[in-house]
N, CA, C and O atoms as a Tripos MOL2 file, in Angstrom:
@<TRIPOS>MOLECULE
protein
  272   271    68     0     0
PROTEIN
NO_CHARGES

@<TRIPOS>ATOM
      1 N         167.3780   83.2110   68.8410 N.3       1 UNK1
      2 CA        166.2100   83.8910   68.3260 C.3       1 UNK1
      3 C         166.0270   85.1980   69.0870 C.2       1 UNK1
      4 O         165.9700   84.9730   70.2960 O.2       1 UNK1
      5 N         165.8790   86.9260   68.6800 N.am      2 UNK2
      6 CA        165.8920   87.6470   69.0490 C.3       2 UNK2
      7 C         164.4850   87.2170   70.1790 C.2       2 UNK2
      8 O         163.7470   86.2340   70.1320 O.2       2 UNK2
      9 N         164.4960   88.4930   71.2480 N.am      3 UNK3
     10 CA        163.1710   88.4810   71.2870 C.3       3 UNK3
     11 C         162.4830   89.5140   70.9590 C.2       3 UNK3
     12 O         163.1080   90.5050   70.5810 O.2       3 UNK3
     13 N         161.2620   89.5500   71.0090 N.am      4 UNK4
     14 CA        160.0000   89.8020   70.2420 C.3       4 UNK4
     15 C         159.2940   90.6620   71.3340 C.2       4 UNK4
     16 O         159.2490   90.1290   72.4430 O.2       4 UNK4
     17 N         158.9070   91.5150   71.2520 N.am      5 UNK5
     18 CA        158.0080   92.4220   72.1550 C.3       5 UNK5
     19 C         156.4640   91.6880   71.7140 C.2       5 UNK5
     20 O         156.0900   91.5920   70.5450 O.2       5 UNK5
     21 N         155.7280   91.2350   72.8310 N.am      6 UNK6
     22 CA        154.2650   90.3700   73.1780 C.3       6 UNK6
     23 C         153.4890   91.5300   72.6690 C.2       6 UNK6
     24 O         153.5900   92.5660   73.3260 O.2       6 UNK6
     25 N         153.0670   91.5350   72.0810 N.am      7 UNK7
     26 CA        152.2240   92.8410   71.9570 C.3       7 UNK7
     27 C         150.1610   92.6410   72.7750 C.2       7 UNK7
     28 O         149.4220   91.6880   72.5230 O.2       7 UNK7
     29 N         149.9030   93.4970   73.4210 N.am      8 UNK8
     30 CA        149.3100   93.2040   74.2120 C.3       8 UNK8
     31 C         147.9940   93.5850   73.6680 C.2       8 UNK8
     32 O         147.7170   94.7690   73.4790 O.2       8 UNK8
     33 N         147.0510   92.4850   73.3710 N.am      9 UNK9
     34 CA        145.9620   92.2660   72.5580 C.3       9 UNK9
     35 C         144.8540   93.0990   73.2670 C.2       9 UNK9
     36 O         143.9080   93.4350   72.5560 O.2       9 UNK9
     37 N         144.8490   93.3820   74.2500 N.am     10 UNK10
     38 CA        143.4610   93.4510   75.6240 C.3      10 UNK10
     39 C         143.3320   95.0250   75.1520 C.2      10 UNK10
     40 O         142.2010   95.3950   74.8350 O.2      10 UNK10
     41 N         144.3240   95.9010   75.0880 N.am     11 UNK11
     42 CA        143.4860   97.4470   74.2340 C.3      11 UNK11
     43 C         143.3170   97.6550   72.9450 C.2      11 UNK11
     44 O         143.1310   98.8140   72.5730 O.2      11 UNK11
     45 N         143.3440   96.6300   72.0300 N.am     12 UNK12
     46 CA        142.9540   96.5570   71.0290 C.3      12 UNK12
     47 C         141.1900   96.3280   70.9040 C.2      12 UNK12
     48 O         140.3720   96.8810   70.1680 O.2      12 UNK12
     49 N         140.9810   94.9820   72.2460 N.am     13 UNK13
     50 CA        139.3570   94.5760   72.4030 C.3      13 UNK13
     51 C         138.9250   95.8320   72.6490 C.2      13 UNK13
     52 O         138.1300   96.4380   71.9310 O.2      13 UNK13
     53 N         139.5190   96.3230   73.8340 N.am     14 UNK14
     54 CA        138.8820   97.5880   74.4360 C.3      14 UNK14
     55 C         138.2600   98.6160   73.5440 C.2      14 UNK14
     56 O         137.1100   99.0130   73.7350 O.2      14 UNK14
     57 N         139.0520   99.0670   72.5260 N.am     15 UNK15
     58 CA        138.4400   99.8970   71.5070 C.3      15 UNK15
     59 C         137.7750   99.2350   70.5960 C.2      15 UNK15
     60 O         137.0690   99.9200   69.8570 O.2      15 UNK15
     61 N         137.7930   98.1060   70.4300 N.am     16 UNK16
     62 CA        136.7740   97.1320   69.2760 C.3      16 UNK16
     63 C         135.5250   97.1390   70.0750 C.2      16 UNK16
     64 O         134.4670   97.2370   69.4540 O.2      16 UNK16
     65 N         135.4980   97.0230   71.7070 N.am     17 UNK17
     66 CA        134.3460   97.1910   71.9360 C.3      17 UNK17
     67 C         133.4090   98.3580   72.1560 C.2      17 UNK17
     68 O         132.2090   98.3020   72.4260 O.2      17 UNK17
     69 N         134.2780   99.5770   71.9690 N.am     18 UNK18
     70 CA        133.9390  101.2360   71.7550 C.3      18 UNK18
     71 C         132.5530  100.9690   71.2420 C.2      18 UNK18
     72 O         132.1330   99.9760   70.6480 O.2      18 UNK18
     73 N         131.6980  102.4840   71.7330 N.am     19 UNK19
     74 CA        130.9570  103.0270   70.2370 C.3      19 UNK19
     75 C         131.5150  103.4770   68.8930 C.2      19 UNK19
     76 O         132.6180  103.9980   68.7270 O.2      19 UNK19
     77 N         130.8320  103.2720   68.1850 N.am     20 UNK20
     78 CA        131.1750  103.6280   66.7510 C.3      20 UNK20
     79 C         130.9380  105.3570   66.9460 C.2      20 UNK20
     80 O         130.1870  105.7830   67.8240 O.2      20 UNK20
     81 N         131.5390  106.0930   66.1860 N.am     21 UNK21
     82 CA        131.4340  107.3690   66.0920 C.3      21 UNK21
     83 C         131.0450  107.7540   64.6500 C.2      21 UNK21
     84 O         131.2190  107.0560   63.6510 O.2      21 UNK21
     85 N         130.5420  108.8670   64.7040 N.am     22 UNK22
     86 CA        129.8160  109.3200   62.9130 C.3      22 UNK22
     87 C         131.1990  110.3230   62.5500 C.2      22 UNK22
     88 O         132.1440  110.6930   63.2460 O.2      22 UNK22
     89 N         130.8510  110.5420   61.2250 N.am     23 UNK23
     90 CA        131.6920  111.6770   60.0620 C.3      23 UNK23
     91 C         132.1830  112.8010   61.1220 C.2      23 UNK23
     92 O         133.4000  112.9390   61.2450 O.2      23 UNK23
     93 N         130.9860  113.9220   62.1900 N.am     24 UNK24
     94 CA        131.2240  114.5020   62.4450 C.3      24 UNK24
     95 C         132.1370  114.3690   63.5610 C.2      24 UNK24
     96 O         133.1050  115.1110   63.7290 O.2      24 UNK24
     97 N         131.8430  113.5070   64.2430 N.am     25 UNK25
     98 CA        132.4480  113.1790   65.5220 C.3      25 UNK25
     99 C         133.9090  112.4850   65.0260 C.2      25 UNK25
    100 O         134.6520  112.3230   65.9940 O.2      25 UNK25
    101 N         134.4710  112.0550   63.7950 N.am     26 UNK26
    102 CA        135.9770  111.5450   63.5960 C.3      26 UNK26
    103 C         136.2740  113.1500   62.8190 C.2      26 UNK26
    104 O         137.4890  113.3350   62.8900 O.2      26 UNK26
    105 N         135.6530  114.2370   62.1810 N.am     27 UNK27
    106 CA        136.5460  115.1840   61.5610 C.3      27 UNK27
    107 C         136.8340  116.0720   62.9710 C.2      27 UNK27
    108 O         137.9290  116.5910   63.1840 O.2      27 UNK27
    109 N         136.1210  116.1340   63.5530 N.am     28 UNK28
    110 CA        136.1160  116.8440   65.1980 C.3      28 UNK28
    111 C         137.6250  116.5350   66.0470 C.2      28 UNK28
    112 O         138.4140  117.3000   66.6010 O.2      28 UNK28
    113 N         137.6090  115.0050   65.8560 N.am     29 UNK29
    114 CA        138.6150  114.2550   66.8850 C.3      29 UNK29
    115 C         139.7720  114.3880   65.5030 C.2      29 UNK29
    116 O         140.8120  113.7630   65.7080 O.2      29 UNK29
    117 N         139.7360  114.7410   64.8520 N.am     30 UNK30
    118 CA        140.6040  115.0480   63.7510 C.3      30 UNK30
    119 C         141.2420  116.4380   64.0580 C.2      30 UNK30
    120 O         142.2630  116.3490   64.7390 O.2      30 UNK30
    121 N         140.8760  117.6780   63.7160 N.am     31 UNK31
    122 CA        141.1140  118.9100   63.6740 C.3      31 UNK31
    123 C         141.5070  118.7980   65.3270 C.2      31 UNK31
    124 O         142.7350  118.8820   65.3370 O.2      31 UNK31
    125 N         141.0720  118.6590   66.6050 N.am     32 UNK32
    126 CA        141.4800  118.4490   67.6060 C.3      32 UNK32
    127 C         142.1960  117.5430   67.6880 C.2      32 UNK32
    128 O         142.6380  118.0550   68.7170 O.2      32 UNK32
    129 N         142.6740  116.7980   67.6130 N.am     33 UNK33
    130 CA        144.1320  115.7470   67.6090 C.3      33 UNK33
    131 C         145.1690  116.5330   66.8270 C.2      33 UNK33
    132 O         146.1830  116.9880   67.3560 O.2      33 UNK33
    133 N         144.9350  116.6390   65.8290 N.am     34 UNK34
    134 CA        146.0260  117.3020   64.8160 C.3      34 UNK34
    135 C         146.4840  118.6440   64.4830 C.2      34 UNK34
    136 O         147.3770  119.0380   63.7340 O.2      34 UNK34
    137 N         145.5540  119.3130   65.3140 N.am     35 UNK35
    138 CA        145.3840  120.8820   65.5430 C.3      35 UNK35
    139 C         145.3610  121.4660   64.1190 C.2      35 UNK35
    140 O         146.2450  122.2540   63.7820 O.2      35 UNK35
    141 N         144.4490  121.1300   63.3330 N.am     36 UNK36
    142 CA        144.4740  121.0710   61.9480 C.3      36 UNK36
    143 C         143.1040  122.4940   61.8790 C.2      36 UNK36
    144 O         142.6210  122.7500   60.7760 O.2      36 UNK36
    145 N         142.7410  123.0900   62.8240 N.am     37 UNK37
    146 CA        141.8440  123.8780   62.6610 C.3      37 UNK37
    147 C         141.4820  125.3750   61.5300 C.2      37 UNK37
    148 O         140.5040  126.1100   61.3940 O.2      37 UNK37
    149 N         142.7780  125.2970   60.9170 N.am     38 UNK38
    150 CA        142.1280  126.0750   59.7230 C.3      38 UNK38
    151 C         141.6180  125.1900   58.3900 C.2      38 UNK38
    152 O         141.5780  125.6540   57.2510 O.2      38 UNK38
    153 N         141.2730  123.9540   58.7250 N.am     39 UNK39
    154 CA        140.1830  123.2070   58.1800 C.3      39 UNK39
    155 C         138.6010  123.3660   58.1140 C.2      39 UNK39
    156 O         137.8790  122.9540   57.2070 O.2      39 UNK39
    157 N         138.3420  123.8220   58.8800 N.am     40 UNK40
    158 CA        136.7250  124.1670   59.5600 C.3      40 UNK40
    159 C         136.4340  125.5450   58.5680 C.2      40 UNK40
    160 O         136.3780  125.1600   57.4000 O.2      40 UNK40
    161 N         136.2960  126.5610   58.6390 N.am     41 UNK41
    162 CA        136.1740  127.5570   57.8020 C.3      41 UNK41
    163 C         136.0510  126.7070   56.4170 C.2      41 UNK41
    164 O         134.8790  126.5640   56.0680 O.2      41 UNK41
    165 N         136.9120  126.1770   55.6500 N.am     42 UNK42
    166 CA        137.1400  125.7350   54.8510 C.3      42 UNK42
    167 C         135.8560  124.9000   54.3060 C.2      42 UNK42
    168 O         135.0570  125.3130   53.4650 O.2      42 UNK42
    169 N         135.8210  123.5790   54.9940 N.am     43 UNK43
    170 CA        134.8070  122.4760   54.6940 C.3      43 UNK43
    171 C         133.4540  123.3510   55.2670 C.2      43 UNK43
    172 O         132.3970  122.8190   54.9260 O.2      43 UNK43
    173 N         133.3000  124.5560   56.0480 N.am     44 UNK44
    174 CA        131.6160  124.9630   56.2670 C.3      44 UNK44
    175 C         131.8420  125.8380   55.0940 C.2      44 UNK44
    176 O         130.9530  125.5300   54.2990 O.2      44 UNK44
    177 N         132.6310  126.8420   54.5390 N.am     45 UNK45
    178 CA        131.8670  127.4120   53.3350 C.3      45 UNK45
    179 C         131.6860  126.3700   51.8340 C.2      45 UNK45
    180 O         130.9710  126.6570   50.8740 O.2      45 UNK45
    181 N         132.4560  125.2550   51.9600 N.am     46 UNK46
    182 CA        132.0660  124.3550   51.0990 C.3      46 UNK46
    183 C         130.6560  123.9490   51.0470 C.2      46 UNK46
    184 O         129.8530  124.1300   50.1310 O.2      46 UNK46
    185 N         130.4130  123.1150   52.6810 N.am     47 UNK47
    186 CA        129.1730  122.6910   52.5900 C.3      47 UNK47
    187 C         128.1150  123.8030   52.3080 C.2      47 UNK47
    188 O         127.1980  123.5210   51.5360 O.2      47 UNK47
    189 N         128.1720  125.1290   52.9090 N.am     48 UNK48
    190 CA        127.0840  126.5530   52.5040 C.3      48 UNK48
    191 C         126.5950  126.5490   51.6280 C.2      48 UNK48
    192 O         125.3890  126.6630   51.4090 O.2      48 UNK48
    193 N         128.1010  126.3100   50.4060 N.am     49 UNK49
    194 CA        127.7020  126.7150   48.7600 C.3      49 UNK49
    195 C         126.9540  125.2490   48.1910 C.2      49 UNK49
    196 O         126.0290  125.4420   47.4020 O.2      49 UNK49
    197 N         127.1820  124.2260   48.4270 N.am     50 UNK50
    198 CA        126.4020  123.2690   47.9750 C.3      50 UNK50
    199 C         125.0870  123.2860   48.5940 C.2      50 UNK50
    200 O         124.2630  122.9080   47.7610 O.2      50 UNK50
    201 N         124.5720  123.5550   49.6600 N.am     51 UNK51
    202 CA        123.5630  123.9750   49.8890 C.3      51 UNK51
    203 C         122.7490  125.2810   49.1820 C.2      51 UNK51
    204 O         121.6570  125.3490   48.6180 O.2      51 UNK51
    205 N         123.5240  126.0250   49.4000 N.am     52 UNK52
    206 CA        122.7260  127.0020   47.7320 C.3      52 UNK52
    207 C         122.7630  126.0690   46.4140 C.2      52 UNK52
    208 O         121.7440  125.8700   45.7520 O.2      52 UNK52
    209 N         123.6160  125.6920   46.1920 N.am     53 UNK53
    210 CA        123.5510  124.9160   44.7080 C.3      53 UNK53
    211 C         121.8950  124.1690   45.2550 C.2      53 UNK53
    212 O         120.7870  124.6130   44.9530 O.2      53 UNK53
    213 N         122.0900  123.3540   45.8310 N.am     54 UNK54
    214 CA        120.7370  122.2200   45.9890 C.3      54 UNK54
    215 C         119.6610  123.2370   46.4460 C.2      54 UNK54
    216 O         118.4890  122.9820   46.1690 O.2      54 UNK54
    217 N         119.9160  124.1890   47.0160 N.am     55 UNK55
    218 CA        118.3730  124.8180   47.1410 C.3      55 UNK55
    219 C         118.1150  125.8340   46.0130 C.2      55 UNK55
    220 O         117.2430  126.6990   45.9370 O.2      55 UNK55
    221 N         119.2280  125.4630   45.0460 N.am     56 UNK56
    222 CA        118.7810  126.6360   44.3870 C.3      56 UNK56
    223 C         117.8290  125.9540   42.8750 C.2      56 UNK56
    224 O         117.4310  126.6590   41.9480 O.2      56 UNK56
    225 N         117.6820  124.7850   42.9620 N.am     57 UNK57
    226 CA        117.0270  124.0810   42.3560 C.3      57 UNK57
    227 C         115.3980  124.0840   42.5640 C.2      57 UNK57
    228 O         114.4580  123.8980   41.7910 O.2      57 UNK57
    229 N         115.5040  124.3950   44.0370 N.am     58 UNK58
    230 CA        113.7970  123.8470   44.5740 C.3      58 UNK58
    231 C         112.9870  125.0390   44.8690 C.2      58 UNK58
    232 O         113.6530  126.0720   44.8080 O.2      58 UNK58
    233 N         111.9670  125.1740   45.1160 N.am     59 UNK59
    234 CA        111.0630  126.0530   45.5210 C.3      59 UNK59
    235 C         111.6270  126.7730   46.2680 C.2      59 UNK59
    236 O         110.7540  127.4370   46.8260 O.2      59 UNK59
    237 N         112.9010  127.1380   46.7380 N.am     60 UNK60
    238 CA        113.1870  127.5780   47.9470 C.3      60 UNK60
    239 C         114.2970  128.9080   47.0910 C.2      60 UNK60
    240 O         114.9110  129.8610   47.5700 O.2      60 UNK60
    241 N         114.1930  128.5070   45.9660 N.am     61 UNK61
    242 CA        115.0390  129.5240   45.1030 C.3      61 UNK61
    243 C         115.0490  131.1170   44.9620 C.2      61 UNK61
    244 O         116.0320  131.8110   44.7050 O.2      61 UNK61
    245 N         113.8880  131.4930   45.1630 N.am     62 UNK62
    246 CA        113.2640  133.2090   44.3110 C.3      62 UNK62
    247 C         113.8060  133.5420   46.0680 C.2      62 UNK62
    248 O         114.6980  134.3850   46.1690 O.2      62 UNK62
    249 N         113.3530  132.9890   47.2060 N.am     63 UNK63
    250 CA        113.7110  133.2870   48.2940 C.3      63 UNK63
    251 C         115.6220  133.6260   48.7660 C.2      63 UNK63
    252 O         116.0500  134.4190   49.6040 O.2      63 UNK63
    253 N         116.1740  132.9570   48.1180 N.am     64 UNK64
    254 CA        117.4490  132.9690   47.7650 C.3      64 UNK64
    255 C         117.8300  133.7520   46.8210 C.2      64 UNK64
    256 O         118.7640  134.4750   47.1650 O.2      64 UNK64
    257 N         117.4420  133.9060   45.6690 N.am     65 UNK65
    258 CA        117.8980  134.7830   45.1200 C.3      65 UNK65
    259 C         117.9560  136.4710   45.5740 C.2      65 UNK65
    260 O         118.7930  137.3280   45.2890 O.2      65 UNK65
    261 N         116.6350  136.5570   46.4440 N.am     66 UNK66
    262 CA        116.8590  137.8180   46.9590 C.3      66 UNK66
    263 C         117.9120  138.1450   47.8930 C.2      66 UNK66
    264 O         118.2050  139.3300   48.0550 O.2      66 UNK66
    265 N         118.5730  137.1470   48.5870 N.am     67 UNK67
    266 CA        119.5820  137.9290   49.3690 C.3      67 UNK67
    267 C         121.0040  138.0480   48.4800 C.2      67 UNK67
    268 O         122.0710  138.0190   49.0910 O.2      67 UNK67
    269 N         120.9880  138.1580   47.2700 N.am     68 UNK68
    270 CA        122.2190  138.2040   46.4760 C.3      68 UNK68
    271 C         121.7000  139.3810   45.2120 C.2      68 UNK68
    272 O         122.4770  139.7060   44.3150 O.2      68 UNK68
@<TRIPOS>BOND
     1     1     2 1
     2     2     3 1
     3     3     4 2
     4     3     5 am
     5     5     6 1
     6     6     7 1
     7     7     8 2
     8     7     9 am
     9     9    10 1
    10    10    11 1
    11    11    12 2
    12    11    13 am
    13    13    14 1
    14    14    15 1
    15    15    16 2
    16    15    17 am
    17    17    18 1
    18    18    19 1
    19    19    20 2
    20    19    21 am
    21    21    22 1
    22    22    23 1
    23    23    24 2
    24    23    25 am
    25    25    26 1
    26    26    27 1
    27    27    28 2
    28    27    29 am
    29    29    30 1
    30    30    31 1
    31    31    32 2
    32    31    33 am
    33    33    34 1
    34    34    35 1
    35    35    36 2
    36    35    37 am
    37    37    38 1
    38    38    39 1
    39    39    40 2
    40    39    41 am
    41    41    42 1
    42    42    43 1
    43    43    44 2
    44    43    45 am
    45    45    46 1
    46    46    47 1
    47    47    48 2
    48    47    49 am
    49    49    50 1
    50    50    51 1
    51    51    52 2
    52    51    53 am
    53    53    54 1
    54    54    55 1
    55    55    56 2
    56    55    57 am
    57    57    58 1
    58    58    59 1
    59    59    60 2
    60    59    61 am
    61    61    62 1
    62    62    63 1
    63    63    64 2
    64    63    65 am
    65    65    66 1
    66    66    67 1
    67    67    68 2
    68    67    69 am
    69    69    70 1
    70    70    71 1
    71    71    72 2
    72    71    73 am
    73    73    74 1
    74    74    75 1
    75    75    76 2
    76    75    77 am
    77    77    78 1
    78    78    79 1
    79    79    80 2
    80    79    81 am
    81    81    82 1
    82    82    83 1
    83    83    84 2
    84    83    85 am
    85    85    86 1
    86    86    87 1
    87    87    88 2
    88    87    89 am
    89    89    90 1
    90    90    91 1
    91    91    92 2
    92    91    93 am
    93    93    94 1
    94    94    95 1
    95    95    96 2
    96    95    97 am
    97    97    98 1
    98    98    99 1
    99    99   100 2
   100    99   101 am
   101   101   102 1
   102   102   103 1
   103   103   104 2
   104   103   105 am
   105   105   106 1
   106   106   107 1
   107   107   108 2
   108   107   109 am
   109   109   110 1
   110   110   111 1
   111   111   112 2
   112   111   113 am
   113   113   114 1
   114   114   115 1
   115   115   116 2
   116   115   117 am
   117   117   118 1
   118   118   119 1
   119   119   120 2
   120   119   121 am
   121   121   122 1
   122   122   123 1
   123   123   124 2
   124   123   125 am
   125   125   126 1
   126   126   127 1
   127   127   128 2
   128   127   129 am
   129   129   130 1
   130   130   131 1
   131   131   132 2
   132   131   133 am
   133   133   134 1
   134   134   135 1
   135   135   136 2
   136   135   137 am
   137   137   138 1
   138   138   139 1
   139   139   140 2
   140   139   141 am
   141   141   142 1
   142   142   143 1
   143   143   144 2
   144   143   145 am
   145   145   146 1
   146   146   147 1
   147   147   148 2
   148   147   149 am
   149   149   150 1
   150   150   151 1
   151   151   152 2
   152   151   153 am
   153   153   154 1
   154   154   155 1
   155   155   156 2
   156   155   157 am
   157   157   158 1
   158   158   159 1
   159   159   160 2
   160   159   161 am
   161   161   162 1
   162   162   163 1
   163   163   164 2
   164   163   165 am
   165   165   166 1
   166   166   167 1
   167   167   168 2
   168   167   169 am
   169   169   170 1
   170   170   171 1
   171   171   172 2
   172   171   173 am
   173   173   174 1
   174   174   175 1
   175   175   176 2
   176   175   177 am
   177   177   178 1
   178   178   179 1
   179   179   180 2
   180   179   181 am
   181   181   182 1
   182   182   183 1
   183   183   184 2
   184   183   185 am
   185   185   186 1
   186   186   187 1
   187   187   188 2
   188   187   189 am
   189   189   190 1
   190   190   191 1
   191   191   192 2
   192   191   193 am
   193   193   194 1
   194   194   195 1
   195   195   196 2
   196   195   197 am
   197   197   198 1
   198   198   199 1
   199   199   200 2
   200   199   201 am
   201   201   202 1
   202   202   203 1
   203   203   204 2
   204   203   205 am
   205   205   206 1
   206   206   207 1
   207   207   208 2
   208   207   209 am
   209   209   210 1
   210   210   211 1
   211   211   212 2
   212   211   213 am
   213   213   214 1
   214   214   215 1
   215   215   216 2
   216   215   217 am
   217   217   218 1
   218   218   219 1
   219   219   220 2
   220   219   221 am
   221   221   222 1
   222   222   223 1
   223   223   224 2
   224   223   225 am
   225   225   226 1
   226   226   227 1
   227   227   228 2
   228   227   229 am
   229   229   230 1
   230   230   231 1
   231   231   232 2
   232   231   233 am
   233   233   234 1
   234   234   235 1
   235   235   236 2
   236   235   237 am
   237   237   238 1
   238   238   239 1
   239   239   240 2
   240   239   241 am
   241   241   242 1
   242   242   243 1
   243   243   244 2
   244   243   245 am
   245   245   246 1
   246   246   247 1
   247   247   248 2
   248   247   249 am
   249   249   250 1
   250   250   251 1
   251   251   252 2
   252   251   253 am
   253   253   254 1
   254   254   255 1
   255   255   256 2
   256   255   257 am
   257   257   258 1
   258   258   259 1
   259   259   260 2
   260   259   261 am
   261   261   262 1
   262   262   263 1
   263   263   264 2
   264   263   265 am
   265   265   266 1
   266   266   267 1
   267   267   268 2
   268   267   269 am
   269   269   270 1
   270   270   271 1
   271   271   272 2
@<TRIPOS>SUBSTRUCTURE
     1 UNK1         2 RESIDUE 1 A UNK
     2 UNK2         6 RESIDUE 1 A UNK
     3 UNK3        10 RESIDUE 1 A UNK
     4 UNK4        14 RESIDUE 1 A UNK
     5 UNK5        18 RESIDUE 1 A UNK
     6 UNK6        22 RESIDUE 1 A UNK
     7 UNK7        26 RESIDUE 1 A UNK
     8 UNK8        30 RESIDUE 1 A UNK
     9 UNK9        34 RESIDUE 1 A UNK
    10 UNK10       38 RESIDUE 1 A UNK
    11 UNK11       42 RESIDUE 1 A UNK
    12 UNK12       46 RESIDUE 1 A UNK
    13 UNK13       50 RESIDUE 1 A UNK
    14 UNK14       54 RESIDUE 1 A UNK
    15 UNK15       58 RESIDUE 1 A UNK
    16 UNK16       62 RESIDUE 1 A UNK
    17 UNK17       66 RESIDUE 1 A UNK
    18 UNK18       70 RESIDUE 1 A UNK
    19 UNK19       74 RESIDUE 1 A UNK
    20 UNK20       78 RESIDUE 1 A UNK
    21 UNK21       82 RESIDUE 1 A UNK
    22 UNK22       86 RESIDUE 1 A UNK
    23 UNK23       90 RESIDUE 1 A UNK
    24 UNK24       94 RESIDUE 1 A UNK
    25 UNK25       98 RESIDUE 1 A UNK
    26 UNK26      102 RESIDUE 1 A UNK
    27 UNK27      106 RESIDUE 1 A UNK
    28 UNK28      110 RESIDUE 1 A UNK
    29 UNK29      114 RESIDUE 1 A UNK
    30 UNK30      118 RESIDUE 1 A UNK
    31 UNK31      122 RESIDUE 1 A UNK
    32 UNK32      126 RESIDUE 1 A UNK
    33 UNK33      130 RESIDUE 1 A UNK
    34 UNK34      134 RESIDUE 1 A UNK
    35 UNK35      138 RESIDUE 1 A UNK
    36 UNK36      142 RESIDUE 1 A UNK
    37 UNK37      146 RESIDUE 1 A UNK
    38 UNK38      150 RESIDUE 1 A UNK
    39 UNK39      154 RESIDUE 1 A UNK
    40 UNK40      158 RESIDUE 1 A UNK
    41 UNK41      162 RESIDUE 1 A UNK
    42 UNK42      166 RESIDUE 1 A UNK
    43 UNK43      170 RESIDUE 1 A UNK
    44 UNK44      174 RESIDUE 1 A UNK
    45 UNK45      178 RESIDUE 1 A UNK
    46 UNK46      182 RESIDUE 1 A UNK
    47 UNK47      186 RESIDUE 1 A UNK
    48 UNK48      190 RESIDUE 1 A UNK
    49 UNK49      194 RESIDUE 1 A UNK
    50 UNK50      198 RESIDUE 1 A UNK
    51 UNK51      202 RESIDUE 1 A UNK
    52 UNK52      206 RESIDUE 1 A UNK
    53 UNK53      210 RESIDUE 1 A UNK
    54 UNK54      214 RESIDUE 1 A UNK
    55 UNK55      218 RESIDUE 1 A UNK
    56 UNK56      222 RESIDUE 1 A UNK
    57 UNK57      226 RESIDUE 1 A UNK
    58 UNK58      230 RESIDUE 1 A UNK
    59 UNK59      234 RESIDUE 1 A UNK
    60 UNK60      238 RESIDUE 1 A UNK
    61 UNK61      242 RESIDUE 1 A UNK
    62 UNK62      246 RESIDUE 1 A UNK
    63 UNK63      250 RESIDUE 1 A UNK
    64 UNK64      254 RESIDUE 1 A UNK
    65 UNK65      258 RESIDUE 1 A UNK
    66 UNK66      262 RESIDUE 1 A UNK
    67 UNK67      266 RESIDUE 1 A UNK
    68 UNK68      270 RESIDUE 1 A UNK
């Protein structure tokens, strides 16, 4: 029977017993791990324009429209 590498269970607990991290804090450890940083530009003028979209619905509109 070959052998088998034990695989060692104890840093698996270790990170099961971690804090949980939010959206921002895994796209963060994302673009920094992966050096993926011409991502950022990208996903903030996304989020910008949906924020005009949604404010451009509410009372907050005539105020918006003036800077365009």
């Amino acid at each position: 029977m070959p052998d088998t590498p034990q695989s060692d269970d104890g840093d698996f607990v270790e990170q099961a017993k971690g804090g949980r991290s939010n959206l921002v804090g895994e796209f963060w450890g994302f673009l920094s791990e992966n050096k993926k940083w011409w991502l950022a530009p990208i996903l903030f003028s996304i989020l910008a324009l949906g924020m005009l979209v949604l404010l451009g619905g509410s009372g907050a509109a005539p105020f918006i429209y003036t800077l365009f």
